[in-house]
Biopython code that builds the backbone (N, CA, C, O; Angstrom):
import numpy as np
from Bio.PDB.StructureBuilder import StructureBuilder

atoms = [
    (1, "UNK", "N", (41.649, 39.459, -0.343)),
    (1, "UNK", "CA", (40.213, 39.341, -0.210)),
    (1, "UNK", "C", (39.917, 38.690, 1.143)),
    (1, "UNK", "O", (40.487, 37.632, 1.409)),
    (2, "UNK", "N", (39.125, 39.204, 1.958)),
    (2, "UNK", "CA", (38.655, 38.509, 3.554)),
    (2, "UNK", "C", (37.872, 37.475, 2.869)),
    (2, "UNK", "O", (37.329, 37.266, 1.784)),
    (3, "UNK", "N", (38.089, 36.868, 4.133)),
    (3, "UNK", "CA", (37.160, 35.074, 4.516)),
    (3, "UNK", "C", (36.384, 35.650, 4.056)),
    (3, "UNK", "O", (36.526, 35.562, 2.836)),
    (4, "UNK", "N", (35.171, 36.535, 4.430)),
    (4, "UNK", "CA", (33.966, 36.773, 4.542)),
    (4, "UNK", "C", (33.282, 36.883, 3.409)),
    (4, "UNK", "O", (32.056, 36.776, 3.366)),
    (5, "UNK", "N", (34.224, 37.166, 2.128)),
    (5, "UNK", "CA", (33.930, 37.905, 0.709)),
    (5, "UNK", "C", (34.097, 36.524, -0.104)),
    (5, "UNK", "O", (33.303, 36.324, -1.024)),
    (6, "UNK", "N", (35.130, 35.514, 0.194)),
    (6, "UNK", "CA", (35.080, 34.550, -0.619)),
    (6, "UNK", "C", (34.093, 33.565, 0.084)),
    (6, "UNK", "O", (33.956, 32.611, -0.681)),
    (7, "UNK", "N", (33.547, 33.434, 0.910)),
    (7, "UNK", "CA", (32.625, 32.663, 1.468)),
    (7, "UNK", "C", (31.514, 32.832, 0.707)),
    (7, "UNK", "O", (30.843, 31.959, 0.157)),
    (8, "UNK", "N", (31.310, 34.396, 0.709)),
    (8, "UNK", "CA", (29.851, 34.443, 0.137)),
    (8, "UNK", "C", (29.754, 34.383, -1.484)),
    (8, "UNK", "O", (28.714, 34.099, -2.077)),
    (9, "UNK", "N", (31.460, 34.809, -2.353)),
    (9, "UNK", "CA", (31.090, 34.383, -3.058)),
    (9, "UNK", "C", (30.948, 32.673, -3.700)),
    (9, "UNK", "O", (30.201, 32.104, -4.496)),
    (10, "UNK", "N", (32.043, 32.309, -2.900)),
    (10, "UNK", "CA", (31.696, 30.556, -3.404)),
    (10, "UNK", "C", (30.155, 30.056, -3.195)),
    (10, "UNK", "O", (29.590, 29.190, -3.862)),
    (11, "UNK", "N", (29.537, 30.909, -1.964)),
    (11, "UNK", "CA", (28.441, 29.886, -1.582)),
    (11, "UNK", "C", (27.341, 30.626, -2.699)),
    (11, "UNK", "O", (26.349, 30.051, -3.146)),
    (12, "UNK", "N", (27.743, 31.989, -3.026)),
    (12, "UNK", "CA", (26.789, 32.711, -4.320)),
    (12, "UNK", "C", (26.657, 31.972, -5.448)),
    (12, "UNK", "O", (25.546, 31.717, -5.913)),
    (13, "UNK", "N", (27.652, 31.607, -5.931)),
    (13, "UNK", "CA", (28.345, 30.549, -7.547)),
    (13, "UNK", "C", (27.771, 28.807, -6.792)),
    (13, "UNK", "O", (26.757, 28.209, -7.152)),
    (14, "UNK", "N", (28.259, 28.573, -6.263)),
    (14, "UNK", "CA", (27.400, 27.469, -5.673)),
    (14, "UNK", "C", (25.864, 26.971, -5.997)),
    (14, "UNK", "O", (25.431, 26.094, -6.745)),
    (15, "UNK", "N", (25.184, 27.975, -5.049)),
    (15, "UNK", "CA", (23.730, 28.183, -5.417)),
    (15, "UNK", "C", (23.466, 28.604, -6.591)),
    (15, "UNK", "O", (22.827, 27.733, -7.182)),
    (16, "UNK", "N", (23.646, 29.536, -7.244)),
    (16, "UNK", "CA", (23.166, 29.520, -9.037)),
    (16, "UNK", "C", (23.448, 28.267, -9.699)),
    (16, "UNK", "O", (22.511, 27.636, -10.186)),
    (17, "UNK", "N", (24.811, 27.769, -9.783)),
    (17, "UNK", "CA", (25.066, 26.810, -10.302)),
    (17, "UNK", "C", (24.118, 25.466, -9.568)),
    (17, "UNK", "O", (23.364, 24.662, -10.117)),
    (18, "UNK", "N", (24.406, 25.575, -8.501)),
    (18, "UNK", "CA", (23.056, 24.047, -7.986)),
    (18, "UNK", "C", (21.698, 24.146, -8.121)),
    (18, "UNK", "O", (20.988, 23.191, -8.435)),
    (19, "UNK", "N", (21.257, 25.374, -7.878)),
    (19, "UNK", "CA", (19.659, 25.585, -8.389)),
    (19, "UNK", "C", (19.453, 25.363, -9.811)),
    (19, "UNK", "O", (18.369, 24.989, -10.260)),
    (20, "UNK", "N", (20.749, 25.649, -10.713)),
    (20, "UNK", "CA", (20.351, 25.405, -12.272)),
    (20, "UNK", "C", (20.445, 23.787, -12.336)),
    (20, "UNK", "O", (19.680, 23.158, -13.068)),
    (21, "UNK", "N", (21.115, 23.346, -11.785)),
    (21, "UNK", "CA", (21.747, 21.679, -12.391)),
    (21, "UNK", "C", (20.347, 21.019, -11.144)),
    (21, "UNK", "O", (19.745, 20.054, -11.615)),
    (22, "UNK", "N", (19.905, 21.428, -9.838)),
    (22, "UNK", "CA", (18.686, 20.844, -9.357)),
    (22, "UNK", "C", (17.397, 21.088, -10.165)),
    (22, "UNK", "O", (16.390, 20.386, -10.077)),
    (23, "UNK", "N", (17.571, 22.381, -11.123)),
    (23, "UNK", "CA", (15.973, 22.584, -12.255)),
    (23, "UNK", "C", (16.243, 21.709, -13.171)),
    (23, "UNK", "O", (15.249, 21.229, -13.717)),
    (24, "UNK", "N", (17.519, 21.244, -13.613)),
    (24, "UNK", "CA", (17.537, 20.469, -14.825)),
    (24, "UNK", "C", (17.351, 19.056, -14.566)),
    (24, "UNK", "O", (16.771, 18.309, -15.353)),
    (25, "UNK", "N", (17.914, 18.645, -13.307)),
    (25, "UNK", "CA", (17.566, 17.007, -12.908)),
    (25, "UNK", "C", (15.561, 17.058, -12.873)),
    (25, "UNK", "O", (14.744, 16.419, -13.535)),
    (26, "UNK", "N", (15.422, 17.870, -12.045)),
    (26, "UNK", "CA", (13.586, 17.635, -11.703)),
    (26, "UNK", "C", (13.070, 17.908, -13.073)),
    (26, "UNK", "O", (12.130, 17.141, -13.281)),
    (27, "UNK", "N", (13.316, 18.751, -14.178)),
    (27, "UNK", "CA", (13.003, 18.525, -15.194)),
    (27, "UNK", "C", (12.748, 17.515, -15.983)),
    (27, "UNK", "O", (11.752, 17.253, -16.656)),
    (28, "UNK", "N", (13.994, 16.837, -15.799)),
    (28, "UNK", "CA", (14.397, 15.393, -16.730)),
    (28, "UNK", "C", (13.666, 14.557, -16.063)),
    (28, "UNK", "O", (13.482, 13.530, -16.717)),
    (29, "UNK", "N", (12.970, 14.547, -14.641)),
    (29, "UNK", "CA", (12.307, 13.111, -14.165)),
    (29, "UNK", "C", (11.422, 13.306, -14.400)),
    (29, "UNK", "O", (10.530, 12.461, -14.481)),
    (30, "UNK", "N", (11.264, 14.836, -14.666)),
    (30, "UNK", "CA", (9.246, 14.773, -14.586)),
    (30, "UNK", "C", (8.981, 14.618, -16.146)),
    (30, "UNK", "O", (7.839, 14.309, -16.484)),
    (31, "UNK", "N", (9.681, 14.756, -16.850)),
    (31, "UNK", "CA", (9.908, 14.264, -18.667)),
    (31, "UNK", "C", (9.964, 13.463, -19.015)),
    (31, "UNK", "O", (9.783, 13.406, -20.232)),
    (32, "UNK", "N", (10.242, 12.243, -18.316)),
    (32, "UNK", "CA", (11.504, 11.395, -18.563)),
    (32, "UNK", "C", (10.371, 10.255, -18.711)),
    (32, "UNK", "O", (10.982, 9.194, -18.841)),
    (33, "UNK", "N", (8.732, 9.983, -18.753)),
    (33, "UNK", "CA", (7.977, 9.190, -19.473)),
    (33, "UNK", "C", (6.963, 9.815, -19.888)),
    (33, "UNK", "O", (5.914, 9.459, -19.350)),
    (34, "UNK", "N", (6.886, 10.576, -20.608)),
    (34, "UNK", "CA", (6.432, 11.299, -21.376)),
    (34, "UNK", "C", (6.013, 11.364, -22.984)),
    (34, "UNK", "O", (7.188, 11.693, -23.143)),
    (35, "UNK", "N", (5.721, 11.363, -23.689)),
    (35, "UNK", "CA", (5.794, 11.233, -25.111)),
    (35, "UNK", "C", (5.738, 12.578, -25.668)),
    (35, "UNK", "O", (6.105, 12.926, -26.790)),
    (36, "UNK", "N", (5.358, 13.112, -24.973)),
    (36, "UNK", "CA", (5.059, 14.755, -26.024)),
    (36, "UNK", "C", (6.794, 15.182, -25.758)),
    (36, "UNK", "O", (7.780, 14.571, -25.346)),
    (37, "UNK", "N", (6.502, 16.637, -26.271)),
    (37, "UNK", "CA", (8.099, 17.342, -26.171)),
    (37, "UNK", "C", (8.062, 18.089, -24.875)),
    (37, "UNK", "O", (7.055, 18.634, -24.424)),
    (38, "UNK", "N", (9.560, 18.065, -24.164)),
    (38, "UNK", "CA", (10.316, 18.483, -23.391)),
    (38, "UNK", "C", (9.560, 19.816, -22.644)),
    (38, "UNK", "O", (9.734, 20.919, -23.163)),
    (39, "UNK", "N", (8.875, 19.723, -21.648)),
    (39, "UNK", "CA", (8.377, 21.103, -21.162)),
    (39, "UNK", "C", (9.149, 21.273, -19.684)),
    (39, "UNK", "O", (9.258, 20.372, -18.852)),
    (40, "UNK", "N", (9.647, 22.606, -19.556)),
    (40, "UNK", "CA", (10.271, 22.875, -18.332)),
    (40, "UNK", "C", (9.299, 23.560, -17.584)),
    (40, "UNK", "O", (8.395, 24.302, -17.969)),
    (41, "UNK", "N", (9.713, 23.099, -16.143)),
    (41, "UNK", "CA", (8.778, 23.853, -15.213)),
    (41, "UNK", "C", (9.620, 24.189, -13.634)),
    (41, "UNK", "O", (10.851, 24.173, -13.593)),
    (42, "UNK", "N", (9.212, 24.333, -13.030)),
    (42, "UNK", "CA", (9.395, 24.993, -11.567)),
    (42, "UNK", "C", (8.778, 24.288, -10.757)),
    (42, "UNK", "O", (7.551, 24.209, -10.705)),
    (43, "UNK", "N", (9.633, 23.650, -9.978)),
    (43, "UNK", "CA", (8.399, 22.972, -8.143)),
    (43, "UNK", "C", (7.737, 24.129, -7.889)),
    (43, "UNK", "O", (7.976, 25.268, -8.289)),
    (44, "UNK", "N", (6.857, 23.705, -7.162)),
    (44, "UNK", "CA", (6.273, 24.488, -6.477)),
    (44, "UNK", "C", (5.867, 24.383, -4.834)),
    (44, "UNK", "O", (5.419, 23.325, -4.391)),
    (45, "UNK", "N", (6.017, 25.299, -4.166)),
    (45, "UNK", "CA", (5.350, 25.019, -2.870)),
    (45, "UNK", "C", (6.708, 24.188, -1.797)),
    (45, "UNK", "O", (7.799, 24.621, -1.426)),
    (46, "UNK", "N", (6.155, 23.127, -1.608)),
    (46, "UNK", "CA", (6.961, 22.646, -0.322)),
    (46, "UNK", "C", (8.232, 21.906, -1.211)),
    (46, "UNK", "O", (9.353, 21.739, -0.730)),
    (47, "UNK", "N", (7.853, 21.506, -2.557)),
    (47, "UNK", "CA", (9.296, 21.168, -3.424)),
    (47, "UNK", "C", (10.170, 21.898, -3.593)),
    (47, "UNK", "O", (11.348, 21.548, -3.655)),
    (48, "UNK", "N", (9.694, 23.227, -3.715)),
    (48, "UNK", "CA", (10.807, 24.549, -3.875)),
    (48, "UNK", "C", (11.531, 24.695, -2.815)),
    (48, "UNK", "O", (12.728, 24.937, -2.653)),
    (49, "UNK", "N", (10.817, 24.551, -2.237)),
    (49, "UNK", "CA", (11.323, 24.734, -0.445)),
    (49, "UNK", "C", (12.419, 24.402, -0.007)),
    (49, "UNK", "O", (13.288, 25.044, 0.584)),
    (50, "UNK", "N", (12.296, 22.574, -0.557)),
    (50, "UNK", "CA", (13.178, 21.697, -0.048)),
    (50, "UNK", "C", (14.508, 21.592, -1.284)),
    (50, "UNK", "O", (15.683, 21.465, -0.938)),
    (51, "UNK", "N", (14.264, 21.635, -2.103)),
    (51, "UNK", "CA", (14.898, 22.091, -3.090)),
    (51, "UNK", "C", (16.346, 23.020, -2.890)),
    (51, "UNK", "O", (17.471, 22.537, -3.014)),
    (52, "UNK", "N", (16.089, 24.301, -2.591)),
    (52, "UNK", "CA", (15.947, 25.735, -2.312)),
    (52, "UNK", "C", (17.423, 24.970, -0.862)),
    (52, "UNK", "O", (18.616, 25.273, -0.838)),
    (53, "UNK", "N", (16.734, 24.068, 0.032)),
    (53, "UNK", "CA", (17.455, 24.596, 1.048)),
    (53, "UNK", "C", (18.245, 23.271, 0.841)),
    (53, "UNK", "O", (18.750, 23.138, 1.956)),
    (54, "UNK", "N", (18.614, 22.330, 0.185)),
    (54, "UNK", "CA", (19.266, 21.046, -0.202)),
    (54, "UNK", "C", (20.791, 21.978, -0.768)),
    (54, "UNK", "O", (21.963, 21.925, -0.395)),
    (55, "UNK", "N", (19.904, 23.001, -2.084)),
    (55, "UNK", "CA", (20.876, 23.476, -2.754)),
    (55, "UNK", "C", (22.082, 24.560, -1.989)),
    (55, "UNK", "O", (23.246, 24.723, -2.354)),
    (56, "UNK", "N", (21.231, 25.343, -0.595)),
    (56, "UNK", "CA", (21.893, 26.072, -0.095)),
    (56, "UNK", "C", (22.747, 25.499, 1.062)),
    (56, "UNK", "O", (23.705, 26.132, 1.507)),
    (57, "UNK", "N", (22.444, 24.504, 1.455)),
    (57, "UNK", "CA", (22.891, 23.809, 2.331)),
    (57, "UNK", "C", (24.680, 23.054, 1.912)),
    (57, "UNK", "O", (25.658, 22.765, 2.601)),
    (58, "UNK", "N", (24.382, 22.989, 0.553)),
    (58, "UNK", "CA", (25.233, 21.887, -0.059)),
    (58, "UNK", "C", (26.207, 23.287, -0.665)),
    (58, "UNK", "O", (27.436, 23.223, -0.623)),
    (59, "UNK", "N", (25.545, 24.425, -1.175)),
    (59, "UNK", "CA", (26.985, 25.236, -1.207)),
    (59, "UNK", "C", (26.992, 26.179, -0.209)),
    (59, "UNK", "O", (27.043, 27.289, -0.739)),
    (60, "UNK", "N", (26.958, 26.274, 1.267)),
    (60, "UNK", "CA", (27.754, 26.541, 2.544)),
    (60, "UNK", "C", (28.691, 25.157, 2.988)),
    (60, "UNK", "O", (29.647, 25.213, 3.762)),
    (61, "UNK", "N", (28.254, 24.065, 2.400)),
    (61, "UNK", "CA", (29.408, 22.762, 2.795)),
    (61, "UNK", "C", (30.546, 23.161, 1.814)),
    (61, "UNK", "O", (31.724, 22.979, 2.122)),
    (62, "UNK", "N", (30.214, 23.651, 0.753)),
    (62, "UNK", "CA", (31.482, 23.968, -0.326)),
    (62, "UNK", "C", (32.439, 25.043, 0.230)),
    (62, "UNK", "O", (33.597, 24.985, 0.642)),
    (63, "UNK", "N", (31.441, 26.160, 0.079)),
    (63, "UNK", "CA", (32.424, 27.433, 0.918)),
    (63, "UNK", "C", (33.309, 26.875, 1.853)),
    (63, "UNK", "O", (34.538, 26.926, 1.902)),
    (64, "UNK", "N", (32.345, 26.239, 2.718)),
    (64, "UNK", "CA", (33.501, 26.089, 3.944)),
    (64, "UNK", "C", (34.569, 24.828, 3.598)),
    (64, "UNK", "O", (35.784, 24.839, 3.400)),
    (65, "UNK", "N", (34.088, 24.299, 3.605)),
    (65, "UNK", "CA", (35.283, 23.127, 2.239)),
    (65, "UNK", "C", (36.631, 23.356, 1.964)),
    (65, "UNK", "O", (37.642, 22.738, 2.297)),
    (66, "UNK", "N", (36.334, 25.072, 0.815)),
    (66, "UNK", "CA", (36.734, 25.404, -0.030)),
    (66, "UNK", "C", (38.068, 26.305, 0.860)),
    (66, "UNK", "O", (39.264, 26.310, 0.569)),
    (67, "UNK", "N", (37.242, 27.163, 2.230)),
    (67, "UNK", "CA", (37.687, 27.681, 2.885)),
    (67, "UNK", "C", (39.316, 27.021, 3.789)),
    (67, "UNK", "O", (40.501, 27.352, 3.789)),
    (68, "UNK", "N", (38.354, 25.794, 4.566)),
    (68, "UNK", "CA", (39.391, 25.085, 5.124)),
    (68, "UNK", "C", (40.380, 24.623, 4.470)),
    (68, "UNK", "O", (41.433, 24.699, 5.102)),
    (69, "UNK", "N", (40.518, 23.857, 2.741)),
    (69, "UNK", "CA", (41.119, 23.101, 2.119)),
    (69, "UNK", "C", (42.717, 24.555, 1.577)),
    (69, "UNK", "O", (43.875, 24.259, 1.285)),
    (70, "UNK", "N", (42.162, 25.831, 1.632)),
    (70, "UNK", "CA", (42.845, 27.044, 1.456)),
    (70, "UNK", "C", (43.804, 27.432, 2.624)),
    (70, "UNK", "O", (44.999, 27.691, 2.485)),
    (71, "UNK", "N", (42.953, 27.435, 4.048)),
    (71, "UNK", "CA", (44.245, 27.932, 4.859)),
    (71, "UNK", "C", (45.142, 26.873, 5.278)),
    (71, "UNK", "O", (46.261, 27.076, 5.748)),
    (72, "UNK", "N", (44.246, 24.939, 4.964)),
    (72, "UNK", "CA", (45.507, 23.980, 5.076)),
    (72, "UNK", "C", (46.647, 24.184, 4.517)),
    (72, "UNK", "O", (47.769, 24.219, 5.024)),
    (73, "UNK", "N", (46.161, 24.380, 2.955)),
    (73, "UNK", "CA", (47.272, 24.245, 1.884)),
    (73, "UNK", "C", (48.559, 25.756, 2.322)),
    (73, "UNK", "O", (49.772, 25.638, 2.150)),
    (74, "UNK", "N", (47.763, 27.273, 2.981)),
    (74, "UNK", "CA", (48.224, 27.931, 3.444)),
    (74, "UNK", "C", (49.086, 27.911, 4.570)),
    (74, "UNK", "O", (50.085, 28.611, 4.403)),
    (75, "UNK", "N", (49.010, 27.246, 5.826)),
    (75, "UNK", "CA", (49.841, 26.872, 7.019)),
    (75, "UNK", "C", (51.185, 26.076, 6.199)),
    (75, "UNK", "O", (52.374, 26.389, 6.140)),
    (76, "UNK", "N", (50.254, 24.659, 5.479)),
    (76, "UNK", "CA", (51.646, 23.920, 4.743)),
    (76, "UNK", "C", (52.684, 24.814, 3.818)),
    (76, "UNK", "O", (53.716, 24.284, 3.406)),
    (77, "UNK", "N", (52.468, 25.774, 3.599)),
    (77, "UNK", "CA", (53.338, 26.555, 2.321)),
    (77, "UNK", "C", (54.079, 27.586, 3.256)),
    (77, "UNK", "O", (55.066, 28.212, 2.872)),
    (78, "UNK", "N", (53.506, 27.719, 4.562)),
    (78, "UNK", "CA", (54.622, 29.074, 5.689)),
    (78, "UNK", "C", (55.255, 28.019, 6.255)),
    (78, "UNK", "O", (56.273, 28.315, 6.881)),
    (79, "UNK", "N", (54.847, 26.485, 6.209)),
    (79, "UNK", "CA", (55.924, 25.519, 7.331)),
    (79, "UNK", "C", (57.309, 25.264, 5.769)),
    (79, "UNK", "O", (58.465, 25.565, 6.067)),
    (80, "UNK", "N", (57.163, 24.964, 4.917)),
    (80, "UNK", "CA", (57.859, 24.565, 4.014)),
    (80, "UNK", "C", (58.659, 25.736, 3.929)),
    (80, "UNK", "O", (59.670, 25.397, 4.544)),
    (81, "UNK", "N", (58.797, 26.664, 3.625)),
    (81, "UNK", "CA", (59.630, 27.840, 3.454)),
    (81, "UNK", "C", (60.631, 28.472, 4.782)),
    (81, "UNK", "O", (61.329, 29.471, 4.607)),
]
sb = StructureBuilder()
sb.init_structure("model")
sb.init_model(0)
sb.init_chain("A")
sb.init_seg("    ")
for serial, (resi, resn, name, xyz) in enumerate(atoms, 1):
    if name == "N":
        sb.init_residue(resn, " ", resi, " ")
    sb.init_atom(name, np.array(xyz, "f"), 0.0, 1.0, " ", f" {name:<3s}", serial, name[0])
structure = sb.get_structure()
């Protein structure tokens, strides 16, 4: 599989997974003194925004992370042999 294909998919799985676990934190604060029951919602506007680019930001740091931590462990495994 090329760089190019696992990049996009780590940083794909990344973002679903961080946009779900960033809807569930802003959920829980905006709930979290409340008395009625549990209502989910969506930022809107300049929260989405920032949101949106926290989450994408944080899985292109993974990809590439994920990337570098692969061809280290790769160089170390052609010097050992």
């Amino acid at each position: 599989m090329t760089t190019n294909k696992k990049m996009l998919i780590i940083t794909g799985a990344g973002l679903a997974i961080g946009l779900a676990e960033a809807l569930l934190y802003y959920n829980l604060g905006r709930n979290s003194d409340t008395k009625e029951g549990f209502q989910f919602g969506i930022p809107k506007g300049a929260e989405l925004g920032k949101t949106l680019g926290i989450v994408l930001a944080t899985s292109l740091a993974t990809a590439l992370l994920s990337n570098g931590v692969e061809s280290l462990l790769n160089k170390q495994q052609l010097q050992i042999v």
